[in-house]
PAMAR-852859 format. One record per residue (C-alpha): x, y, z. Coordinates in steps of 0.25 Angstrom, whole numbers. Each point is the difference from the previous one (the first is absolute). Layout:
% PAMAR-852859
px->X | py->Y | pz->Z
...
% end
This chain:
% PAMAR-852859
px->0 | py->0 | pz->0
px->5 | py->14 | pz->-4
px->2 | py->11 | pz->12
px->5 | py->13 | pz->-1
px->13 | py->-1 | pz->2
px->0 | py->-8 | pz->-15
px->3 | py->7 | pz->-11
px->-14 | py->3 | pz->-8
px->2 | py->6 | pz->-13
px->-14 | py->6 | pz->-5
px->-1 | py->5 | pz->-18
px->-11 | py->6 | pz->-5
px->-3 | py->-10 | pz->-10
px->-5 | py->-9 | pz->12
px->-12 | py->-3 | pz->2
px->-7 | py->6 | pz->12
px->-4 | py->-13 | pz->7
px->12 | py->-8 | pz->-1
px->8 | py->16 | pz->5
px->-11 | py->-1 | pz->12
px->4 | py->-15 | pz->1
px->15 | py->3 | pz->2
px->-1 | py->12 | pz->10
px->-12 | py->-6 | pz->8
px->9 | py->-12 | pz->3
px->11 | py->6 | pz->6
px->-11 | py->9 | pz->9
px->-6 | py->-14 | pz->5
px->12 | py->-4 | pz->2
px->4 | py->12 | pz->10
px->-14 | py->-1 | pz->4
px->5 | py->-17 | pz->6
px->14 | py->5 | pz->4
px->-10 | py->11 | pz->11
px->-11 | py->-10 | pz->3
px->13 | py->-9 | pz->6
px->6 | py->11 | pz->6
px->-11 | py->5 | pz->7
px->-4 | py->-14 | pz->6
px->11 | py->1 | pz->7
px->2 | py->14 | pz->7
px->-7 | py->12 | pz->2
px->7 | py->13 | pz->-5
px->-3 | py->13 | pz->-6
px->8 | py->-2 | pz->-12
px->-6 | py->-14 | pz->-4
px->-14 | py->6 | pz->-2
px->5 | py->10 | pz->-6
px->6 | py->-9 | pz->-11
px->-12 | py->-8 | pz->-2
px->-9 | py->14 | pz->-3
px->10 | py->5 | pz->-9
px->0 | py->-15 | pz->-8
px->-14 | py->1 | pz->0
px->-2 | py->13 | pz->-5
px->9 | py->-3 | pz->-10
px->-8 | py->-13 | pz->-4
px->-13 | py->10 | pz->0
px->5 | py->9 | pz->-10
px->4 | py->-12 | pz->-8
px->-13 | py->-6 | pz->-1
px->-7 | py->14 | pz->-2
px->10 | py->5 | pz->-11
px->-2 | py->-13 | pz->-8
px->-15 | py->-3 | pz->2
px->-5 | py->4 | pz->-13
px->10 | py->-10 | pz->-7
px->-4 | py->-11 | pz->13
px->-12 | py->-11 | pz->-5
px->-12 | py->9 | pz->8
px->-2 | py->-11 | pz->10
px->14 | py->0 | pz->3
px->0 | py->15 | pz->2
px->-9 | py->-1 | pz->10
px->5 | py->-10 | pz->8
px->14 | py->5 | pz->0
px->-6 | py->16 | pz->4
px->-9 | py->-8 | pz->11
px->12 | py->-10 | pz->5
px->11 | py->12 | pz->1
px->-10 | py->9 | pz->6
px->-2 | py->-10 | pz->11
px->14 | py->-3 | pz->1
px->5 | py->13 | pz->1
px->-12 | py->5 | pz->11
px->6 | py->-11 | pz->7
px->13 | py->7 | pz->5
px->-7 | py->14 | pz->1
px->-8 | py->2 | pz->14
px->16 | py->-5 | pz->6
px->8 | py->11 | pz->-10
px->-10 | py->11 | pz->5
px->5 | py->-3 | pz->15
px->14 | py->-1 | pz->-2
px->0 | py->12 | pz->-8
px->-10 | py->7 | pz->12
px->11 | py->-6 | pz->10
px->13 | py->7 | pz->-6
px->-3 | py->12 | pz->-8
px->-13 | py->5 | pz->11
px->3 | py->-6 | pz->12
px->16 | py->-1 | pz->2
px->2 | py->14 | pz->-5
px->-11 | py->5 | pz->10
px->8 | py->-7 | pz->11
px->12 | py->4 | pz->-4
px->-5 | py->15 | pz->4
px->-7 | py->-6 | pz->12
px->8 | py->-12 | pz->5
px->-9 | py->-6 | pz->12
px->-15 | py->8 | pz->-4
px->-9 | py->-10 | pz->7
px->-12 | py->3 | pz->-10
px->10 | py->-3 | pz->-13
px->6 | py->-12 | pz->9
px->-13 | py->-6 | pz->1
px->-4 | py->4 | pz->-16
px->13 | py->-8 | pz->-3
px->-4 | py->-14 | pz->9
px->-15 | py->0 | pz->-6
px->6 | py->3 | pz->-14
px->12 | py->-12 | pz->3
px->-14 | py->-9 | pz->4
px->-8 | py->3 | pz->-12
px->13 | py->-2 | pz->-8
px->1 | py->-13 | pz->5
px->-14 | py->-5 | pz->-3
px->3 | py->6 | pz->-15
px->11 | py->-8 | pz->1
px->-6 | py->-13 | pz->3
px->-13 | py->2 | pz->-9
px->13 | py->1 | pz->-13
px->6 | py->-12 | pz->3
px->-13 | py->-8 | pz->1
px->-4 | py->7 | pz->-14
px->16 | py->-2 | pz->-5
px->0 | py->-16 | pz->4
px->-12 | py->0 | pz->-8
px->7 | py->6 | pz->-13
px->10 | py->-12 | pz->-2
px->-14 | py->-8 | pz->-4
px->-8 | py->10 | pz->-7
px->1 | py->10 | pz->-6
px->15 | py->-2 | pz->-3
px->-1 | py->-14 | pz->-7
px->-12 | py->6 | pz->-8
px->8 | py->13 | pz->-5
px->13 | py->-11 | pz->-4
px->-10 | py->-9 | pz->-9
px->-4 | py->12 | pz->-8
px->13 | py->4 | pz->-3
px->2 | py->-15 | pz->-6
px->-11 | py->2 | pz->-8
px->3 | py->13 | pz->-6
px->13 | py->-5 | pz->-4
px->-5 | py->-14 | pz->-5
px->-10 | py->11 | pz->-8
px->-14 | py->1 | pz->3
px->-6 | py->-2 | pz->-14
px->-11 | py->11 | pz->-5
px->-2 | py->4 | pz->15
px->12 | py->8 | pz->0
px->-4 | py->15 | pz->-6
px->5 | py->6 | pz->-12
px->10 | py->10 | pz->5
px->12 | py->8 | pz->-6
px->15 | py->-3 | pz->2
px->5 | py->2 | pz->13
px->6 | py->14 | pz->-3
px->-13 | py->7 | pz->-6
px->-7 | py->-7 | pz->12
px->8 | py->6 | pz->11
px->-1 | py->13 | pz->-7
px->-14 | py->0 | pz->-2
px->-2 | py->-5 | pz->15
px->8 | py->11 | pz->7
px->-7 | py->10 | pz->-11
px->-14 | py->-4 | pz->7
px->4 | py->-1 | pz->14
px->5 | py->13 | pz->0
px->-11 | py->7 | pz->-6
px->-7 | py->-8 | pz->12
px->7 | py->6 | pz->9
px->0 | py->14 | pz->-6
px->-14 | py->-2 | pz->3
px->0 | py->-3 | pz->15
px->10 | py->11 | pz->2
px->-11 | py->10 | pz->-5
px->-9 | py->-6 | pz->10
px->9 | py->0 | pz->12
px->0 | py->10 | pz->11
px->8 | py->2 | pz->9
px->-8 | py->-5 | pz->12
px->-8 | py->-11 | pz->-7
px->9 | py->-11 | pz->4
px->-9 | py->-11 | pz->-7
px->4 | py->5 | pz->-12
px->15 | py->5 | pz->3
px->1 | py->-16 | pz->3
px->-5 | py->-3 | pz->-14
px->8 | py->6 | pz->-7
px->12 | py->-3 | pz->7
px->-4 | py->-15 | pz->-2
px->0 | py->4 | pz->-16
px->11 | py->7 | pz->2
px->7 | py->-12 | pz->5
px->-6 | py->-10 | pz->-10
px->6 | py->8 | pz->-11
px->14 | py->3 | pz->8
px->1 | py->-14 | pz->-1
px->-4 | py->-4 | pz->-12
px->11 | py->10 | pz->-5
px->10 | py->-8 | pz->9
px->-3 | py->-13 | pz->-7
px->-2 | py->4 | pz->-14
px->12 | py->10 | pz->-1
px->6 | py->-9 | pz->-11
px->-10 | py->1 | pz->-9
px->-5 | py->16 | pz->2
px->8 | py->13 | pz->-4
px->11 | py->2 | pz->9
px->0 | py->14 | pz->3
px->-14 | py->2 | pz->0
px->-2 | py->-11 | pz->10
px->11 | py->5 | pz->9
px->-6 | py->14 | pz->1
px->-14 | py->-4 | pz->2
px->5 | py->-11 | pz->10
px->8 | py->11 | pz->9
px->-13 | py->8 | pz->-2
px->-8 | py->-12 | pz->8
px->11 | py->-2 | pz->10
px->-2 | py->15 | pz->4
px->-15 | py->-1 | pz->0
px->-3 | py->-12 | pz->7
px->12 | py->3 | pz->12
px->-9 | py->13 | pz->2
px->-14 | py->-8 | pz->-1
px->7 | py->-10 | pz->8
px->1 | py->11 | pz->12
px->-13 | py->4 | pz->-1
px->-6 | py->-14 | pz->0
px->10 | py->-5 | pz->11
px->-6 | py->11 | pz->7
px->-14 | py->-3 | pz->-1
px->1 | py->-14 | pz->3
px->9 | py->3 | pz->14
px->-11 | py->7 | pz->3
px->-10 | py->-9 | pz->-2
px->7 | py->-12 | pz->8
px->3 | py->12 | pz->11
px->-15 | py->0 | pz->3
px->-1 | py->-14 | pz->-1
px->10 | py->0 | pz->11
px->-8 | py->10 | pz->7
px->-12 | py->-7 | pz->-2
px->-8 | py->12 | pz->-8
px->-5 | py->2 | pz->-14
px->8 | py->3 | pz->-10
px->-4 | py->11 | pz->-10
px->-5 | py->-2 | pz->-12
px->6 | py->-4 | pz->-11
px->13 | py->-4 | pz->6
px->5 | py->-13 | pz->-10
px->-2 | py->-13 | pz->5
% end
């Protein structure tokens, strides 16, 4: 099985399918190497790697959908969407713990109302924690076997299933063309304090970050790397803003009040 860390060498002669067969390979693979990893220990960092493979299988299975079997597409968005939920209520507390609470502590070593944030936030950690891992254990059986047969069929062909669809070059044009007019459009929409749809569009915004990663062989270079500096910029300042509004929202949690409205989930 190919991971990352083998060479994969894309050409926009290709056909989409057998590129999204490649590149979602070494992403399940990664995806593996984490689910071993994090039955084994508990650290920040390992939860962190299986939400970055994961987001990175999203916009795989995203970005190539249209060139997918439609039954296929769903299953893969529906699949990766569940496995990548998995790992999040867990992210959103480590995050809370070292960017909202530590710092807070820092400038107040010993606050007995941030003292006791901290404790409940380290016991609802740990429930989020143990719910991953039950969910995880889960994965080796379904969806993960699931996902790995459809990559053998689409590589063994899939008949007159499979979509007609460009070359892979055009493809990845046409596809990063669309997403960003998408995107385009959730910015006009966004305002600064409707976080719902600030979240939105960083998640596009991150579908088509990645997408640019994956397919940088095949798309114009200096285009790609200007607009791909461009989402970097975009998401670190959405990211704050999101960041932000969850902390909040697992503040009051701790707190035991409501949040506001239209905090993201």
């Amino acid at each position: 099985m190919r991971t990352r860390s083998d060479p994969l060498r894309l050409d926009r002669k290709m056909r989409p399918h057998a590129a999204f067969a490649d590149l979602a390979e070494a992403d399940l693979a990664a995806i593996g190497e984490c689910l071993e990893v994090l039955a084994s220990r508990n650290a920040v960092e390992d939860v962190h790697a299986l939400r970055v493979a994961t987001r990175h299988l999203r916009a795989l299975a995203w970005t190539f959908a249209p060139a997918l079997p439609a039954g296929m597409a769903r299953r893969w968005r529906q699949l990766v969407g569940e496995l990548a939920d998995a790992a999040g209520p867990v992210r959103d507390w480590d995050v809370f713990a070292l960017e909202t609470l530590k710092p807070a502590l820092d400038r107040q070593p010993g606050d007995p109302v941030l003292l006791a944030v901290l404790d409940t936030a380290a016991a609802r950690r740990a429930e989020a924690h143990g719910e991953m891992r039950a969910r995880l254990a889960q994965c080796r059986h379904w969806p993960l076997p699931a996902l790995q047969r459809d990559l053998v069929h689409l590589r063994g062909g899939v008949g007159p299933h499979l979509p007609a669809a460009p070359a892979l070059g055009p493809f990845a044009r046409q596809r990063v063309a669309s997403t960003r007019k998408r995107l385009r459009q959730l910015k006009r929409a966004a305002h600064e304090n409707d976080t719902a749809r600030l979240h939105k569009l960083r998640i596009r915004g991150k579908l088509l970050r990645y997408t640019l990663e994956a397919l940088a062989e095949v798309l114009p270079a200096r285009r790609t790397a200007a607009l791909h500096a461009k989402l970097v910029k975009r998401q670190t300042r959405l990211g704050r803003v999101i960041d932000a509004a969850v902390a909040r929202r697992l503040l009051c949690e701790c707190l035991g009040q409501a949040p506001a409205p239209g905090q993201p989930a």
